[in-house]
C-alpha positions as CSV (number, residue, x, y, z in Angstrom):
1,X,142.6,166.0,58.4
2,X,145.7,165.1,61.1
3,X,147.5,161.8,60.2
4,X,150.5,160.3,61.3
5,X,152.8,160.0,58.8
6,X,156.3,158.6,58.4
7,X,158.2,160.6,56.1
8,X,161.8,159.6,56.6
9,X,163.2,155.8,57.8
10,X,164.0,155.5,61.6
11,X,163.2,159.0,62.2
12,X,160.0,160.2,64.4
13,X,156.3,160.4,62.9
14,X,155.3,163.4,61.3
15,X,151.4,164.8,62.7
16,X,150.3,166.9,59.6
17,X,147.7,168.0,57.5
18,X,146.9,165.2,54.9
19,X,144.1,165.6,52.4
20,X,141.4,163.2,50.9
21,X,141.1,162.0,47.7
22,X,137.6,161.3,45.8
23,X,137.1,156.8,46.6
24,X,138.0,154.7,44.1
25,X,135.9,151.1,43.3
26,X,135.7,149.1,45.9
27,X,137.3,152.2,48.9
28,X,135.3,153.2,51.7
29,X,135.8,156.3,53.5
30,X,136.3,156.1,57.5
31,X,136.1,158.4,60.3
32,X,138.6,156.9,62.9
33,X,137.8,156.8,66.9
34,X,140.8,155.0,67.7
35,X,143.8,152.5,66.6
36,X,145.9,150.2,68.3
37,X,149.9,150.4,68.6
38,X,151.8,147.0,67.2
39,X,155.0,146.4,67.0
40,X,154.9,146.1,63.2
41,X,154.7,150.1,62.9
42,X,158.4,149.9,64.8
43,X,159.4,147.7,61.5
44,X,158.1,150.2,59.6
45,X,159.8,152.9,60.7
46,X,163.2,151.0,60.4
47,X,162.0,149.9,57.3
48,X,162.1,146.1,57.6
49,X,158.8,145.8,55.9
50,X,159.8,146.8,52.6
51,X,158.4,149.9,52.9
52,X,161.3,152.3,52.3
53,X,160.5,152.9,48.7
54,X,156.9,153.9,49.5
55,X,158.1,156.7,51.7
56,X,155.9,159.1,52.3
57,X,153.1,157.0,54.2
58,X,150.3,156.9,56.3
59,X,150.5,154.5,59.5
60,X,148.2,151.8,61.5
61,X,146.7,148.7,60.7
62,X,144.1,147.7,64.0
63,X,141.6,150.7,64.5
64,X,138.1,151.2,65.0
65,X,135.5,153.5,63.0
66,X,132.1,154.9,61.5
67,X,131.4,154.6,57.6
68,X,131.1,158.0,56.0
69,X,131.3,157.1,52.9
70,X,131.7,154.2,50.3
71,X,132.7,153.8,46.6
72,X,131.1,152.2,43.4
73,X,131.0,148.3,44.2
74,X,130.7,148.0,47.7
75,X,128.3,146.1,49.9
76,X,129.8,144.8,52.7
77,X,129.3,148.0,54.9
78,X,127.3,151.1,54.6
79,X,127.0,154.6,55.4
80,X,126.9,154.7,59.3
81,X,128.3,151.4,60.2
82,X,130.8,150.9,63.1
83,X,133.6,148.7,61.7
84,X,136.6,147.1,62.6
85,X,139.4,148.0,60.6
86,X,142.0,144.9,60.1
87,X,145.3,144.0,57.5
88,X,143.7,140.2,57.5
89,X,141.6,139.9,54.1
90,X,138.1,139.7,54.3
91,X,135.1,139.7,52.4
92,X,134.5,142.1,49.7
93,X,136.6,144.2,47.0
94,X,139.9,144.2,47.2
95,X,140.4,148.2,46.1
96,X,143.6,150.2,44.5
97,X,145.5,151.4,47.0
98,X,144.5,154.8,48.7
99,X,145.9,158.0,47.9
100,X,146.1,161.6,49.8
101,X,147.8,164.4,49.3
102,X,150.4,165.6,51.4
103,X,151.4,169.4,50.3
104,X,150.4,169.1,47.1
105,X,151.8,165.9,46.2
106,X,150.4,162.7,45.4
107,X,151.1,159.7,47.9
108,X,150.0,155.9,48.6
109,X,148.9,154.3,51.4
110,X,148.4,151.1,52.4
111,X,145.1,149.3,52.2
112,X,143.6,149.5,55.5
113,X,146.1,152.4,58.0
114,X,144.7,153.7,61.6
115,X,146.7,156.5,62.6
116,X,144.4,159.7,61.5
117,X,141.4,161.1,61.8
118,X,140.0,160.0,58.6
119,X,141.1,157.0,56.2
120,X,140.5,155.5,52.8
121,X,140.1,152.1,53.3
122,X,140.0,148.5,51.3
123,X,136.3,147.4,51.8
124,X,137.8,143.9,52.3
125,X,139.9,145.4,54.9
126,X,136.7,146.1,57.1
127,X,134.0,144.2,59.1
128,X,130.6,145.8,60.7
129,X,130.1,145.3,64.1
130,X,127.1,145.6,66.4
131,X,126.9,150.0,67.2
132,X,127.5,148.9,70.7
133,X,130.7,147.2,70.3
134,X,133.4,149.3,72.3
135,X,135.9,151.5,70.5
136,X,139.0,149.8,72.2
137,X,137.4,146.2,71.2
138,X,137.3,146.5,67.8
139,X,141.0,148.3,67.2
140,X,142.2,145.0,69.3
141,X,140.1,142.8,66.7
142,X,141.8,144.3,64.0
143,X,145.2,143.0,64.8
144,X,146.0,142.2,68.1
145,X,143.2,140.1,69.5
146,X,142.4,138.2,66.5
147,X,146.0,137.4,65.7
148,X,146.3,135.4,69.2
149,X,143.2,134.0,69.2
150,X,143.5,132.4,65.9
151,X,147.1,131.2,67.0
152,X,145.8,129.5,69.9
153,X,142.4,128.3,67.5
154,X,144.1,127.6,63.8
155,X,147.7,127.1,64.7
156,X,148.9,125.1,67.6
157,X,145.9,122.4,68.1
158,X,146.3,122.7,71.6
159,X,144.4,120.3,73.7
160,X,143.1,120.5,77.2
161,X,146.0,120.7,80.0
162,X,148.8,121.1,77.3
163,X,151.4,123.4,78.9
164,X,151.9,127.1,77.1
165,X,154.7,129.8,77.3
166,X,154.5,132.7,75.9
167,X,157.2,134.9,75.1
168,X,157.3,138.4,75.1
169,X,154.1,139.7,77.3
170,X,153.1,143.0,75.1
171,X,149.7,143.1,73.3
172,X,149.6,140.6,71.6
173,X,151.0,138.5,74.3
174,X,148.6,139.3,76.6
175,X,146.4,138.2,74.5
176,X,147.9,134.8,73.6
177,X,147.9,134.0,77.7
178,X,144.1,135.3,77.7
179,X,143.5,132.7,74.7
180,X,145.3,129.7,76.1
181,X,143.4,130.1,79.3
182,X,140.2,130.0,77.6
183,X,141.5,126.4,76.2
184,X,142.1,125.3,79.9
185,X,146.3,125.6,78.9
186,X,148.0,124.5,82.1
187,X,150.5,125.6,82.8
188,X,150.5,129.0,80.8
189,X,154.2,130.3,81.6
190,X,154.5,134.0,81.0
191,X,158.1,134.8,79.9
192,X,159.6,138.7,79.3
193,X,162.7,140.9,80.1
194,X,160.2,143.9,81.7
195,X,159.0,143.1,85.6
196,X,155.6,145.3,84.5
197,X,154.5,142.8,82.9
198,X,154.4,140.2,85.5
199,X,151.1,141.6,87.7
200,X,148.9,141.7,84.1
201,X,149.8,138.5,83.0
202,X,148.7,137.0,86.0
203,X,145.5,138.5,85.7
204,X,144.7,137.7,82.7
205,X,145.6,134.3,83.1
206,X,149.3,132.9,82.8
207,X,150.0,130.8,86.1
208,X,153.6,131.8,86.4
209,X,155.4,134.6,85.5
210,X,159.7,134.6,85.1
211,X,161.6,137.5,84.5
212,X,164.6,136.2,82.5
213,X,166.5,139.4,83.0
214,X,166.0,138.8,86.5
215,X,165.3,134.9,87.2
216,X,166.6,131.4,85.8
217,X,164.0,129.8,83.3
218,X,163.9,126.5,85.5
219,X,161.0,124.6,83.7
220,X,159.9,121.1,82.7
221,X,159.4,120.3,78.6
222,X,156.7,122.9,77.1
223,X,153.9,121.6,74.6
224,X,153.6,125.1,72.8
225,X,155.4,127.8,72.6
226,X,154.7,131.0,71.1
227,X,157.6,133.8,70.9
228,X,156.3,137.3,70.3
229,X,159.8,139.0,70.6
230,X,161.2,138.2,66.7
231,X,164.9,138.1,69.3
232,X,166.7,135.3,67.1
233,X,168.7,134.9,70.7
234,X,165.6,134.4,72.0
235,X,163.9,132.6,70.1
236,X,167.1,129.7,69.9
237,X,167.2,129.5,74.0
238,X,163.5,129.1,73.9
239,X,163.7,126.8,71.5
240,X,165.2,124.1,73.5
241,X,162.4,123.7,76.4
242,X,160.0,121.6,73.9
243,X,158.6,119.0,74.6
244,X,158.7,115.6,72.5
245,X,155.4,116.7,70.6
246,X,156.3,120.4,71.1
247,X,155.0,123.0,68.8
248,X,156.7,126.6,68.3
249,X,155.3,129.5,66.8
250,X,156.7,132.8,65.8
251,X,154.9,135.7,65.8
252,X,157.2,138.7,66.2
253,X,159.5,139.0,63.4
254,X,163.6,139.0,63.3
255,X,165.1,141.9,61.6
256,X,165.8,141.0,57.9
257,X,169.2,140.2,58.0
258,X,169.2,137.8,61.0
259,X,169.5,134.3,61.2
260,X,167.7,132.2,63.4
261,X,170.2,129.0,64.5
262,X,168.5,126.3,66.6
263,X,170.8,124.7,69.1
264,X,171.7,121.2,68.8
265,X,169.1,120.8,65.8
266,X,168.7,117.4,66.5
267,X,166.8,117.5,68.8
268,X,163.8,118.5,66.6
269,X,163.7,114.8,65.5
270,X,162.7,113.6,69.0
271,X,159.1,112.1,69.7
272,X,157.0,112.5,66.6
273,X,159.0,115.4,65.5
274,X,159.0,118.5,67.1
275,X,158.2,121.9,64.7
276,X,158.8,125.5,64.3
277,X,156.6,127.8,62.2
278,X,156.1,131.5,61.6
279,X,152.4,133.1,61.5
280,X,150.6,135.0,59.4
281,X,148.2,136.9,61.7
282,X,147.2,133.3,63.2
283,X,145.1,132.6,59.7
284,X,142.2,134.9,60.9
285,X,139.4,135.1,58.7
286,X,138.2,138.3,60.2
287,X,134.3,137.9,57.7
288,X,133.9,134.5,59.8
289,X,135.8,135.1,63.3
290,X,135.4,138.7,64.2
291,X,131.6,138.5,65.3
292,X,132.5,135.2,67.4
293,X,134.6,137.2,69.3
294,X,132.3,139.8,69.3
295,X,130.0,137.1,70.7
296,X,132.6,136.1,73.5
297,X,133.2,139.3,74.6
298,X,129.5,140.3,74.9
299,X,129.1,136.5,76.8
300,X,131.8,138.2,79.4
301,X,134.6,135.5,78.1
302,X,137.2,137.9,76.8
303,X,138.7,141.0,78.5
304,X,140.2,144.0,77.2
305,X,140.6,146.1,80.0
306,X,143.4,144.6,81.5
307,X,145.5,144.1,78.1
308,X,145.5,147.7,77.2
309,X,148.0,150.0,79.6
310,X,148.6,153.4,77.9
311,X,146.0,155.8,76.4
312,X,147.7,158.6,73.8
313,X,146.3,161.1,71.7
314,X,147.3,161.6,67.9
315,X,149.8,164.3,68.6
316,X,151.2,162.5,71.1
317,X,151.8,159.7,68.5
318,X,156.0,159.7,69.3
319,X,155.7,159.6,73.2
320,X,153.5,156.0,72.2
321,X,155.9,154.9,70.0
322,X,158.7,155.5,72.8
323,X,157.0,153.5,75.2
324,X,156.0,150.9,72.6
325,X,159.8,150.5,72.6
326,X,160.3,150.5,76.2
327,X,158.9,147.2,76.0
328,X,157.0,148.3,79.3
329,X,153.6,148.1,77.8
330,X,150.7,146.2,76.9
331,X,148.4,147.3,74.1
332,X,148.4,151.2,73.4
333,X,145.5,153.0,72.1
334,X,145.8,156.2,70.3
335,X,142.5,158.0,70.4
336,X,141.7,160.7,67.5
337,X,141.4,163.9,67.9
338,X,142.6,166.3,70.9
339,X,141.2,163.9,73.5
């Protein structure tokens, strides 16, 4: 099978023959239609998840696919089931880590990766979904999607006409405008460095746009912000439009040797104490909140068209990754095969 495959740190993917290996307890094998881009694969390729010791690996953690096989143990999913493929643990076995072969040689994986045509998978790593779910849908829920949703629902505890900004208008911010919308957010302030992203933010719900390469952020105290950049610059000047009961979460992460400073710290002590907090994938339980959102996009309440902007092919995987980095994009989907 063709997987993407990062051999060598900060250096582009390799498209190459990988094999299978037989499943281990608790694996299930997966034919992939098609996986989301995030910005955590850039991190991995600069290797600022840790994963520079681990080198040779397969990529992707959001994707969509059909069961085709499972191991000893599992029950979760079965033979013919359309799952979404996530890095948030759910129900089932938690399963050794994968292993191909690359040339010959032996190499790990990760327990749930998206970028090739087949994958060895976690079972607690997956979650079935109705046949009729689309493709692009469930890579979103793997990551994407669910992440900003369960910001907006677990995190923040936003109430009704709080005032939002988010940070950063990629994929997952998109999403995060789309999700403090559904909470009646008002006003939902849509804040990047890319004038692209001004028309789809608008559309899928922010209320203002600023370009703060172009424009002066002129704005009253914010209730909740949400920064998606991981720019400790960034995240300091956004810092200080909080309100008295504001709330700050960080989704995109600094590079590891960064600091983040807070300007004229405090501040944070105003009102009943202002706070900042990092995220782990917005505490999804994907078992429990995958088929509500299943549910709301069914019920007409959540869009996806408009939060993904660029369609690649496997091969193509490097051109995707350039204009992941661009920072022109929304959510990119890489679809298997030669299509």
């Amino acid at each position: 099978m063709k997987a993407a495959v990062l051999e060598k740190l900060n250096e582009p993917l390799s498209v190459v023959e990988v094999k299978l290996t037989p499943l281990k307890v608790g694996q299930v094998l997966v034919k992939n239609t098609v996986s989301g881009l995030c910005g955590a694969q850039l991190h991995e390729i600069r290797g600022h998840k840790g994963n520079g010791k681990f080198l040779p690996h397969l990529m992707g953690h959001e994707g969509c696919g059909i069961v085709q096989e499972i191991g000893s143990g599992v029950t979760t999913v079965k033979v013919g089931d359309k799952v979404v493929m996530h890095w948030r643990v759910g129900a089932g076995i938690e399963s050794p880590f994968p292993e191909y072969k690359l040339n010959d040689k032996t190499i790990t994986s990760g327990k749930v990766t998206t970028l090739s045509e087949y994958s060895i998978v976690s079972e607690n790593r997956l979650t079935t979904v109705p046949p009729d779910t689309p493709d692009e849908l469930c890579a979103l829920l793997g990551c994407g999607l669910t992440t900003a949703l369960g910001i907006i629902d677990n995190e923040v505890d936003l109430k009704l006409g709080e005032s939002v900004m988010i940070v950063g208008c990629g994929g997952v911010g998109l999403n995060l405008i789309q999700g403090a919308s559904l909470c009646s957010a008002h006003p939902i302030i849509g804040v990047d460095i890319s004038e692209d992203k001004r028309e789809k933010s608008l559309e899928v719900g922010a209320t203002s746009f600023v370009n703060i390469k172009t424009e002066n952020l002129t704005i009253p105290p914010v209730d909740v912000i949400i920064d998606t950049t991981g720019n400790t610059k960034t995240i300091a000047q956004m810092s200080r439009f909080l309100s008295k009961n504001g709330r700050m979460v960080l989704v995109g992460q600094p590079p590891p040797d960064e600091s983040i400073n807070i300007p004229h710290g405090v501040s944070l002590f105003d009102g009943v104490g202002k706070t900042i907090k990092a995220t782990q994938g917005g505490k999804t339980n994907p078992t429990e909140d995958i088929p509500r959102y299943v549910r709301m996009h069914q019920a007409g309440l959540l869009n996806v068209d408009k939060i993904i902007t660029h369609y690649f092919s496997l091969k193509d995987i490097n051109k995707a990754l350039d204009v992941l980095r661009s920072g022109a994009a929304g959510r990119i989907m890489i679809k298997m095969g030669d299509k």
